[in-house]
PDB file of N, CA, C, O and CB in Angstrom:
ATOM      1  N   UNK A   1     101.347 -12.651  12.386  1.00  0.00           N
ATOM      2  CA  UNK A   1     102.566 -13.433  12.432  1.00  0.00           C
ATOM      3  C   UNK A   1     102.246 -14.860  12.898  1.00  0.00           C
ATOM      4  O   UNK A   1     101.632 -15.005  13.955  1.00  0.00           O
ATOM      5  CB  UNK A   1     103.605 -12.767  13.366  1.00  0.00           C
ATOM      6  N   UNK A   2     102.559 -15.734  12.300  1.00  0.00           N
ATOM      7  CA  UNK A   2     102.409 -17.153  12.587  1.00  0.00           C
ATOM      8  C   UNK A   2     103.603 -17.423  13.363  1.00  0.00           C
ATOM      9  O   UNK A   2     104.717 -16.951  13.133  1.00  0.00           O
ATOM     10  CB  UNK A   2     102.274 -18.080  11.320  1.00  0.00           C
ATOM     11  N   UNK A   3     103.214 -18.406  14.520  1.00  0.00           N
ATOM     12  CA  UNK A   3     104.428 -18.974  15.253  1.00  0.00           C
ATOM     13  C   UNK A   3     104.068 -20.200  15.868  1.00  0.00           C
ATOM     14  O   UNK A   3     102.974 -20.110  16.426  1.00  0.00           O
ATOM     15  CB  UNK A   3     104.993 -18.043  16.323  1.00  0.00           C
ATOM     16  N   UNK A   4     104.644 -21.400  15.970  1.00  0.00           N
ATOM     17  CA  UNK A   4     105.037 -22.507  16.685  1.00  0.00           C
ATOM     18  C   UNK A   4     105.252 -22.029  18.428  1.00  0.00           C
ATOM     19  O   UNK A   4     106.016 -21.149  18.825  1.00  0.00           O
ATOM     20  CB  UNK A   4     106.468 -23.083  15.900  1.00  0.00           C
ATOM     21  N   UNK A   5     104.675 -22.574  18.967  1.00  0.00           N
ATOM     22  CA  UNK A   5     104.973 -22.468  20.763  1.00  0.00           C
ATOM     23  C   UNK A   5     105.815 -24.235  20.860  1.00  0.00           C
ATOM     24  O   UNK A   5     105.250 -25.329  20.883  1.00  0.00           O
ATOM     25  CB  UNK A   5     102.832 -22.318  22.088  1.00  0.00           C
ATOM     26  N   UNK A   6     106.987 -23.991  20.892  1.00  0.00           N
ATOM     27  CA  UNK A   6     107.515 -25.094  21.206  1.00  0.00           C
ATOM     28  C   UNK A   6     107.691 -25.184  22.253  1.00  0.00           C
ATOM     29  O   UNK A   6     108.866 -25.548  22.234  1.00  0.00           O
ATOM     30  CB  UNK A   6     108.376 -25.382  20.734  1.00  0.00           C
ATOM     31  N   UNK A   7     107.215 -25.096  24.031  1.00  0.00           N
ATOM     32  CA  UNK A   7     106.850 -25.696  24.570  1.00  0.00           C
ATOM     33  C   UNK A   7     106.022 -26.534  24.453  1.00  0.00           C
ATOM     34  O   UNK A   7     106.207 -27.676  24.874  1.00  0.00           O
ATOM     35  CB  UNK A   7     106.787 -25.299  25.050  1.00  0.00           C
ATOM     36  N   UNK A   8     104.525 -26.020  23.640  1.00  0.00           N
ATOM     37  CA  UNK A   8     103.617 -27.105  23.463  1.00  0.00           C
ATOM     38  C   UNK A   8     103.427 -27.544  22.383  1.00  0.00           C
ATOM     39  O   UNK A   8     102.202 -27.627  22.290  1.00  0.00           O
ATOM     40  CB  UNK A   8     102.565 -26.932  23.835  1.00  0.00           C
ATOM     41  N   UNK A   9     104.256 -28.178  20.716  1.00  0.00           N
ATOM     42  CA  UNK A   9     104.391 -28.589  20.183  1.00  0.00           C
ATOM     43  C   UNK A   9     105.030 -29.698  20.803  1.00  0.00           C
ATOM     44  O   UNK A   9     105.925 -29.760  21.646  1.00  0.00           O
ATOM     45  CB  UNK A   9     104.616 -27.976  19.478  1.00  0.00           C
ATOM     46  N   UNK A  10     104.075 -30.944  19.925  1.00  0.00           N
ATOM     47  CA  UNK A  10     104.733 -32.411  20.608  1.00  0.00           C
ATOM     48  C   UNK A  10     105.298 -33.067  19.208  1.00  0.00           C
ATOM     49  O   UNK A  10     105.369 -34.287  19.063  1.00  0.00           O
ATOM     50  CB  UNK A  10     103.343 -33.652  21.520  1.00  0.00           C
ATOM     51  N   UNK A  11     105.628 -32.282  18.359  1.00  0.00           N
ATOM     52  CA  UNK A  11     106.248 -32.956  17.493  1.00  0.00           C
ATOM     53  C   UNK A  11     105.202 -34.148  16.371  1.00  0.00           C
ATOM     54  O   UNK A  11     105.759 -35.057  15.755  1.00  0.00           O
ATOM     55  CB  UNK A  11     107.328 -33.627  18.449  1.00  0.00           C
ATOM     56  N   UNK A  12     103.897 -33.942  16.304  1.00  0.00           N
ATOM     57  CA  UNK A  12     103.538 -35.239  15.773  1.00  0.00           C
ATOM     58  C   UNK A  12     103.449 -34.779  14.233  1.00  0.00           C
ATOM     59  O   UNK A  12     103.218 -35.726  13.481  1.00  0.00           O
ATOM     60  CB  UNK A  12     102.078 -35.929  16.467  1.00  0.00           C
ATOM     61  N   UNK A  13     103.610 -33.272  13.475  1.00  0.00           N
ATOM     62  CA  UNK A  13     103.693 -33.203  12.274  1.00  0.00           C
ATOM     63  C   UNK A  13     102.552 -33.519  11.231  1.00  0.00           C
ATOM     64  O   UNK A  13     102.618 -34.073  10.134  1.00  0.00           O
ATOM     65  CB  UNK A  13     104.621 -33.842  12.125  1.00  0.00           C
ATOM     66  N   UNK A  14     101.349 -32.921  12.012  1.00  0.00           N
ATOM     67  CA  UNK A  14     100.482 -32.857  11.808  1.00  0.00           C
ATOM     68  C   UNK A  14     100.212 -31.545  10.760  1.00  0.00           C
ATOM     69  O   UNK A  14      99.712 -31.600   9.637  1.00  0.00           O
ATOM     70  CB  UNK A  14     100.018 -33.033  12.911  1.00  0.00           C
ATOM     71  N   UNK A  15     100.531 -30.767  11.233  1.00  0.00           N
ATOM     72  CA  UNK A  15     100.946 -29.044  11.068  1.00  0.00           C
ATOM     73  C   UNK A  15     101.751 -29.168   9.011  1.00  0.00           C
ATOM     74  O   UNK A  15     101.342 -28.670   7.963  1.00  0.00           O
ATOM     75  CB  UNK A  15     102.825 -28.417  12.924  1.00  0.00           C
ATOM     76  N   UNK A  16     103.157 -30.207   9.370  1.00  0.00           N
ATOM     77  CA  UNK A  16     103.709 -30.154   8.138  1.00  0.00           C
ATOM     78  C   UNK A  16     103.174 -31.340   6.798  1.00  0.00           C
ATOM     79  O   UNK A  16     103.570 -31.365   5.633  1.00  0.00           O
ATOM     80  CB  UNK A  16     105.204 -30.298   8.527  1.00  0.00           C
ATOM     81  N   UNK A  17     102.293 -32.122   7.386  1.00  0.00           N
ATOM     82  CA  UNK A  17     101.704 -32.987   6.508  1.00  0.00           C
ATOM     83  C   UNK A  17     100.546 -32.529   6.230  1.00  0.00           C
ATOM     84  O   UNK A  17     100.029 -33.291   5.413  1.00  0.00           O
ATOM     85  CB  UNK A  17     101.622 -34.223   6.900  1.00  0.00           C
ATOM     86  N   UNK A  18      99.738 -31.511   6.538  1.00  0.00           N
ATOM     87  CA  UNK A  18      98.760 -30.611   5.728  1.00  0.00           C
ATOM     88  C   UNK A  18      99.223 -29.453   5.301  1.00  0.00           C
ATOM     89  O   UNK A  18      98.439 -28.782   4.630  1.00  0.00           O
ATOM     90  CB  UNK A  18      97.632 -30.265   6.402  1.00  0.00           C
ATOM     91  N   UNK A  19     100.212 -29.056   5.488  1.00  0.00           N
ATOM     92  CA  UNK A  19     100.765 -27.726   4.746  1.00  0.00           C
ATOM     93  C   UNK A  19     102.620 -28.060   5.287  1.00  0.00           C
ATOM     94  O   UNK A  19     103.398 -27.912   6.230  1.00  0.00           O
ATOM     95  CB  UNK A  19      99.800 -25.813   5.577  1.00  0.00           C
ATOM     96  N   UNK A  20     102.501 -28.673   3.673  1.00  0.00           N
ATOM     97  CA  UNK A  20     104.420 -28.360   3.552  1.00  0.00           C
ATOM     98  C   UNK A  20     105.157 -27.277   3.312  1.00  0.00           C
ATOM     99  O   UNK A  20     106.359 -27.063   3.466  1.00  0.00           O
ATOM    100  CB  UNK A  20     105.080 -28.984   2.536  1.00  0.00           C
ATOM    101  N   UNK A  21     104.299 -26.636   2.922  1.00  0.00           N
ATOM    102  CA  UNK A  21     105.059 -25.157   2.010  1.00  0.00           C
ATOM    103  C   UNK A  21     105.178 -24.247   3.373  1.00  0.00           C
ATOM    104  O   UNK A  21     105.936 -23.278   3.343  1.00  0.00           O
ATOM    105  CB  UNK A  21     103.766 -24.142   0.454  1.00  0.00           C
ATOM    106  N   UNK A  22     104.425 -24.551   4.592  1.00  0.00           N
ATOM    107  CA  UNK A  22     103.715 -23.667   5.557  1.00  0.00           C
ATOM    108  C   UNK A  22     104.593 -24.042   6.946  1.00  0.00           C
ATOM    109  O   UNK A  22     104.747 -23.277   7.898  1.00  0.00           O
ATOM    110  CB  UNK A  22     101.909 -24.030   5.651  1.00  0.00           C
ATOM    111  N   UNK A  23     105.144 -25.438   6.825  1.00  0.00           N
ATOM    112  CA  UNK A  23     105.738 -26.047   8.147  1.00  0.00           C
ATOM    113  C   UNK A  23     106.556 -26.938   7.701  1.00  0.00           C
ATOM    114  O   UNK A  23     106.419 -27.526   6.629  1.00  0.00           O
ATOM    115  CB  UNK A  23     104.789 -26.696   9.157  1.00  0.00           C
ATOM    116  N   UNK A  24     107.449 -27.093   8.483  1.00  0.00           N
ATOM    117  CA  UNK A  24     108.894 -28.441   8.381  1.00  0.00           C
ATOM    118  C   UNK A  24     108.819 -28.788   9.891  1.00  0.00           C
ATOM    119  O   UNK A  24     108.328 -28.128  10.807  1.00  0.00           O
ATOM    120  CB  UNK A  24     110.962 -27.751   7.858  1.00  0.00           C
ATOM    121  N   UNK A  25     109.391 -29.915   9.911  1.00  0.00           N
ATOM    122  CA  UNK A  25     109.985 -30.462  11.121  1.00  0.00           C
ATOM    123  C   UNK A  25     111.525 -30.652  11.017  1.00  0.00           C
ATOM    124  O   UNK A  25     112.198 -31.160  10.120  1.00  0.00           O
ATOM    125  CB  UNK A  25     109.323 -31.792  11.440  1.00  0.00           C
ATOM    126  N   UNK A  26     111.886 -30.085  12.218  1.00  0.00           N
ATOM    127  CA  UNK A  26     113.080 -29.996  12.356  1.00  0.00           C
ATOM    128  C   UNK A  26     114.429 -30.978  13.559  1.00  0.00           C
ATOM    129  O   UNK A  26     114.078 -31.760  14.443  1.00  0.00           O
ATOM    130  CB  UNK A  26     112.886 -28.686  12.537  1.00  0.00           C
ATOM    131  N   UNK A  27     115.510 -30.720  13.317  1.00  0.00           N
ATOM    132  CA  UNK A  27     116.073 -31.958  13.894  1.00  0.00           C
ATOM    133  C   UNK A  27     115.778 -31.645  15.371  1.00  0.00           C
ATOM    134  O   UNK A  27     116.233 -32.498  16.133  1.00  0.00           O
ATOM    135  CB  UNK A  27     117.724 -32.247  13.534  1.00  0.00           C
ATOM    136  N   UNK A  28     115.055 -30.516  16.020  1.00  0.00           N
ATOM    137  CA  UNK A  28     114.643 -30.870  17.437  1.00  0.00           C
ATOM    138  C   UNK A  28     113.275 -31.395  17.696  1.00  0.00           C
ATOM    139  O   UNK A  28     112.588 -31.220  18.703  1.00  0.00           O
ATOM    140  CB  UNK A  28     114.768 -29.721  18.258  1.00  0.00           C
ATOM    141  N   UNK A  29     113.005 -32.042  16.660  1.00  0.00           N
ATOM    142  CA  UNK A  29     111.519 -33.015  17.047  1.00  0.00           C
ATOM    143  C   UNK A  29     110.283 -31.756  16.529  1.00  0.00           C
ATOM    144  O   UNK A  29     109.163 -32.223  16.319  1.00  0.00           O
ATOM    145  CB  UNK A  29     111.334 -33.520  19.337  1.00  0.00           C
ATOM    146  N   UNK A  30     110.438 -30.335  16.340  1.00  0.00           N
ATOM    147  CA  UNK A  30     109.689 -29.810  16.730  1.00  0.00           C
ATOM    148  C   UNK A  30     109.467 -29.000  15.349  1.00  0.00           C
ATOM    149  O   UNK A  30     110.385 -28.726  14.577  1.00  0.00           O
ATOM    150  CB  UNK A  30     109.990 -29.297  17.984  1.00  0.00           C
ATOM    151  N   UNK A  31     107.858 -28.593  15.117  1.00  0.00           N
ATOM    152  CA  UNK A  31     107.781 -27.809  14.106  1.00  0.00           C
ATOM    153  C   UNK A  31     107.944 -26.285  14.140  1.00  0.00           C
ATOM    154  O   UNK A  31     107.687 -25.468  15.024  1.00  0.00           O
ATOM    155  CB  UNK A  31     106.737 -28.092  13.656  1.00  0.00           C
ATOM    156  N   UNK A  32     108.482 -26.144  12.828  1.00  0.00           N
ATOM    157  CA  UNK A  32     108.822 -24.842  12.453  1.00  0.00           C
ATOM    158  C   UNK A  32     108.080 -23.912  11.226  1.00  0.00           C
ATOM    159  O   UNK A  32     107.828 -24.341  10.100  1.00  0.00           O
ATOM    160  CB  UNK A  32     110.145 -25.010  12.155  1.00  0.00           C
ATOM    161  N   UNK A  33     107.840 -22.755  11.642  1.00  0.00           N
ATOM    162  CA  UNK A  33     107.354 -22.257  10.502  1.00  0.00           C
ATOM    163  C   UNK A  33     108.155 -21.858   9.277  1.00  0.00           C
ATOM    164  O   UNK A  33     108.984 -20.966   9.454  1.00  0.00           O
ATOM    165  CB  UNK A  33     106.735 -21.311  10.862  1.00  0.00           C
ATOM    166  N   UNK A  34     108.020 -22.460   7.866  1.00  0.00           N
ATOM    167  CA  UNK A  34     108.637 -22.483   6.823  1.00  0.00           C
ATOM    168  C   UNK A  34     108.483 -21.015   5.888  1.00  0.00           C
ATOM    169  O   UNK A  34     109.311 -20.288   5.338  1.00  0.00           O
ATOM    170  CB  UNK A  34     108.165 -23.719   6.211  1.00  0.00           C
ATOM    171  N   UNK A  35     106.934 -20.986   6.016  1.00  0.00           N
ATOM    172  CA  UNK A  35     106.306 -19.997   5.119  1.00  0.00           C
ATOM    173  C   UNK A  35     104.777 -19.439   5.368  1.00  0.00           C
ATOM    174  O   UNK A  35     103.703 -19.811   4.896  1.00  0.00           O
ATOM    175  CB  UNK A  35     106.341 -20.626   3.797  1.00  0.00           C
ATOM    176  N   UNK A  36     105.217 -18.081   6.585  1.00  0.00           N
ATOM    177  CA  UNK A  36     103.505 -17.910   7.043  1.00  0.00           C
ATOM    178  C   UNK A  36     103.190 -17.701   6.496  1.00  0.00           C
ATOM    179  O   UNK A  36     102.030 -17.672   6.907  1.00  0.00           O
ATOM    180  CB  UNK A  36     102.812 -17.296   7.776  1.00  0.00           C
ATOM    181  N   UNK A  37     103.132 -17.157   4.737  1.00  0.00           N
ATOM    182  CA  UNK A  37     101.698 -16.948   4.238  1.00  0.00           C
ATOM    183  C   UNK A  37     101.581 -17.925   3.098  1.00  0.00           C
ATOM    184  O   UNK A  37     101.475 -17.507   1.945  1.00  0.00           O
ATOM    185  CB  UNK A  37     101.370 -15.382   3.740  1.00  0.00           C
ATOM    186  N   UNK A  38     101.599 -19.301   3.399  1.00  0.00           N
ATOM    187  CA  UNK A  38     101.570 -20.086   2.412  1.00  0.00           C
ATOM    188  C   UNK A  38      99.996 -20.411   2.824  1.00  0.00           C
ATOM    189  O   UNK A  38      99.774 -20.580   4.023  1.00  0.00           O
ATOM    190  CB  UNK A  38     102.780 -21.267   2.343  1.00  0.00           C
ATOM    191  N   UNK A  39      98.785 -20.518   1.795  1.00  0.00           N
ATOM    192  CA  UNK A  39      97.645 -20.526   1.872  1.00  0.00           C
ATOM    193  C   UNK A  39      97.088 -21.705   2.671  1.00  0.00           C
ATOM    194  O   UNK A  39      95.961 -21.450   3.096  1.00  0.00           O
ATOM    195  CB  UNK A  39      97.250 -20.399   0.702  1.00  0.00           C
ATOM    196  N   UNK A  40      97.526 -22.887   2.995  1.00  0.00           N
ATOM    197  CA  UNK A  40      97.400 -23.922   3.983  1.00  0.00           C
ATOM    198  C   UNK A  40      97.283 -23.638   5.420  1.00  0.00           C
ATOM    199  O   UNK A  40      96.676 -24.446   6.123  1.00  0.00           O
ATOM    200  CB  UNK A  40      98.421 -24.702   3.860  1.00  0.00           C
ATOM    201  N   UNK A  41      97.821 -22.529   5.957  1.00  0.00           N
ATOM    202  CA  UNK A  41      98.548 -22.284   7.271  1.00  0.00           C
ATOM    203  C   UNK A  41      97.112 -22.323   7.943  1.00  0.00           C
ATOM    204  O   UNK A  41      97.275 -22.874   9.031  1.00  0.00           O
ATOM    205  CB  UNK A  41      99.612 -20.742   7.465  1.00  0.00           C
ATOM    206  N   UNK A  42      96.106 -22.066   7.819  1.00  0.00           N
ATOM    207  CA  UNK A  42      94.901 -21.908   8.450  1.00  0.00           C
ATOM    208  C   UNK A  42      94.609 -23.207   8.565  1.00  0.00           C
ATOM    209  O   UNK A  42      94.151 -23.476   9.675  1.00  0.00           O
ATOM    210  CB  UNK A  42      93.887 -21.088   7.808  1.00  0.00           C
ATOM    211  N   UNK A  43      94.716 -24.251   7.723  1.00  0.00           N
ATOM    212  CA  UNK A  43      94.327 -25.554   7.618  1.00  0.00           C
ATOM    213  C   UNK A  43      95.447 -26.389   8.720  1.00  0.00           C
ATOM    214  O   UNK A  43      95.002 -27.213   9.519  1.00  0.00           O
ATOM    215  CB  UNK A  43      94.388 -26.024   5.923  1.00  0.00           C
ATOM    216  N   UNK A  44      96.849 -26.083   8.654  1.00  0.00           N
ATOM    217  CA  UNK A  44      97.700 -26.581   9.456  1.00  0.00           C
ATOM    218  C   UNK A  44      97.387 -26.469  11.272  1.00  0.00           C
ATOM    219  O   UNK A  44      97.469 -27.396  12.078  1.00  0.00           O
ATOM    220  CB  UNK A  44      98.932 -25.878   8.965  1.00  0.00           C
ATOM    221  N   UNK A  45      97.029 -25.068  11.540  1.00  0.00           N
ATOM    222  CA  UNK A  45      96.893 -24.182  12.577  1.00  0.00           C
ATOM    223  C   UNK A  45      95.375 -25.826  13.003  1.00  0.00           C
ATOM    224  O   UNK A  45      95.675 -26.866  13.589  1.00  0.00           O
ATOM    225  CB  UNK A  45      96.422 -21.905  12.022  1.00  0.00           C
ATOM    226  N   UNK A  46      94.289 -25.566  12.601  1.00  0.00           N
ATOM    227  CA  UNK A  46      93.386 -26.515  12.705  1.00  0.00           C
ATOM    228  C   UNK A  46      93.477 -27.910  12.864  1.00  0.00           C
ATOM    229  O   UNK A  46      92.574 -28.685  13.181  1.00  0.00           O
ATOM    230  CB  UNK A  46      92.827 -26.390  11.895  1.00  0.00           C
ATOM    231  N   UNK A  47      94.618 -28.146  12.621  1.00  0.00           N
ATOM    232  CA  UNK A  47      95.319 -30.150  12.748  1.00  0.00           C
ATOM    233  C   UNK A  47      96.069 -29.830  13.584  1.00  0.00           C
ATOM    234  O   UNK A  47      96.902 -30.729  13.474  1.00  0.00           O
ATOM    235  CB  UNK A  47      96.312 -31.176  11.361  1.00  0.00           C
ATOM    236  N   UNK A  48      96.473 -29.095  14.501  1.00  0.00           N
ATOM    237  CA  UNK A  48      97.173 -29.092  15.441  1.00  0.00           C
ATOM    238  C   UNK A  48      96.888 -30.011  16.632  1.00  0.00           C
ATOM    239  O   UNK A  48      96.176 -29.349  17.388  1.00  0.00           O
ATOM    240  CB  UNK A  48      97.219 -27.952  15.704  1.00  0.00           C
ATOM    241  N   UNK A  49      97.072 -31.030  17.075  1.00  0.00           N
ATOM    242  CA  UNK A  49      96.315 -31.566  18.322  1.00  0.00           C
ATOM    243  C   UNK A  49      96.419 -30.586  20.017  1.00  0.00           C
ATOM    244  O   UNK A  49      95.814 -30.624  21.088  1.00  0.00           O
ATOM    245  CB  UNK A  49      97.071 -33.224  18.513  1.00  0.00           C
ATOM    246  N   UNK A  50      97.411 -29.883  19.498  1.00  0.00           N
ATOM    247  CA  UNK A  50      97.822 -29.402  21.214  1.00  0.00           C
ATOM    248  C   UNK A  50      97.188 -27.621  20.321  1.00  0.00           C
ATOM    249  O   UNK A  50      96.279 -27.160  21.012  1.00  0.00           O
ATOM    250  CB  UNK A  50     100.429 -29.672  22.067  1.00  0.00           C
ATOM    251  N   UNK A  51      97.354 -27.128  19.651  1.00  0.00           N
ATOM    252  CA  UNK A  51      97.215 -25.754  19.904  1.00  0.00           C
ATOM    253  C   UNK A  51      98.598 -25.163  19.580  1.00  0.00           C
ATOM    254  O   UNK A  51      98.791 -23.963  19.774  1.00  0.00           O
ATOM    255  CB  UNK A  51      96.735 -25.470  21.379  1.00  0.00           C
ATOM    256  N   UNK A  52      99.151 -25.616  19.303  1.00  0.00           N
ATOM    257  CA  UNK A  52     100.531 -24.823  19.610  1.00  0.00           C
ATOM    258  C   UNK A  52     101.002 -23.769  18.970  1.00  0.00           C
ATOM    259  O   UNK A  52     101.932 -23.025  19.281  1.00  0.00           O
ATOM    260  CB  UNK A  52     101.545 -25.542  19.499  1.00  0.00           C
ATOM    261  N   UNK A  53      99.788 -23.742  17.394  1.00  0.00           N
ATOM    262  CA  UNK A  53     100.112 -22.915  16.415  1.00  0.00           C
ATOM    263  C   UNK A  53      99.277 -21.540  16.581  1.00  0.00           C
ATOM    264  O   UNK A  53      98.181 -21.706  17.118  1.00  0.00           O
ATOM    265  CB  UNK A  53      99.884 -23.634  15.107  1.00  0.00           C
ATOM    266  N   UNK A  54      99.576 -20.300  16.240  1.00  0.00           N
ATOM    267  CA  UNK A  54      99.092 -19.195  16.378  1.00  0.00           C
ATOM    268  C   UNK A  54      99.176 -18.080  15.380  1.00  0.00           C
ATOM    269  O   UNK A  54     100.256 -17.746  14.893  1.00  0.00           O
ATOM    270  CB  UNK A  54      99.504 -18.896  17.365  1.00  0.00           C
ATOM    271  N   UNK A  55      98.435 -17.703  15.179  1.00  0.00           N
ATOM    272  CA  UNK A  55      98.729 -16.654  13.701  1.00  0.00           C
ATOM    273  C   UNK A  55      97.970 -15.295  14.746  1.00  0.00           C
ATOM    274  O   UNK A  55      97.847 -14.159  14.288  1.00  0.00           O
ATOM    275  CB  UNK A  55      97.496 -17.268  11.599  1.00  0.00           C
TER     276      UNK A  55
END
């Protein structure tokens, strides 16, 4: 299961500009998972600057 820790998501959308199909940003600053098994998500999870993403 893929998930966003929005405590430590800082919002920089890193996550949804390497995998759109995989992540959105949403109107609380913070990313969301769109589509965990969109084939990017491993690549998104890796541009994370904080970690926040987890599969």
């Amino acid at each position: 299961m893929v998930s966003v820790d929005s405590d430590k998501c800082i919002g920089c959308g890193a996550c949804a500009s390497v995998c759109p199909a995989g992540f959105e940003m949403k109107d609380d600053g913070k990313s969301h998972v769109k589509d965990p098994k969109a084939p990017c998500v491993g690549e998104a999870i890796s541009a994370c600057p904080v970690g926040a993403i987890s599969q």
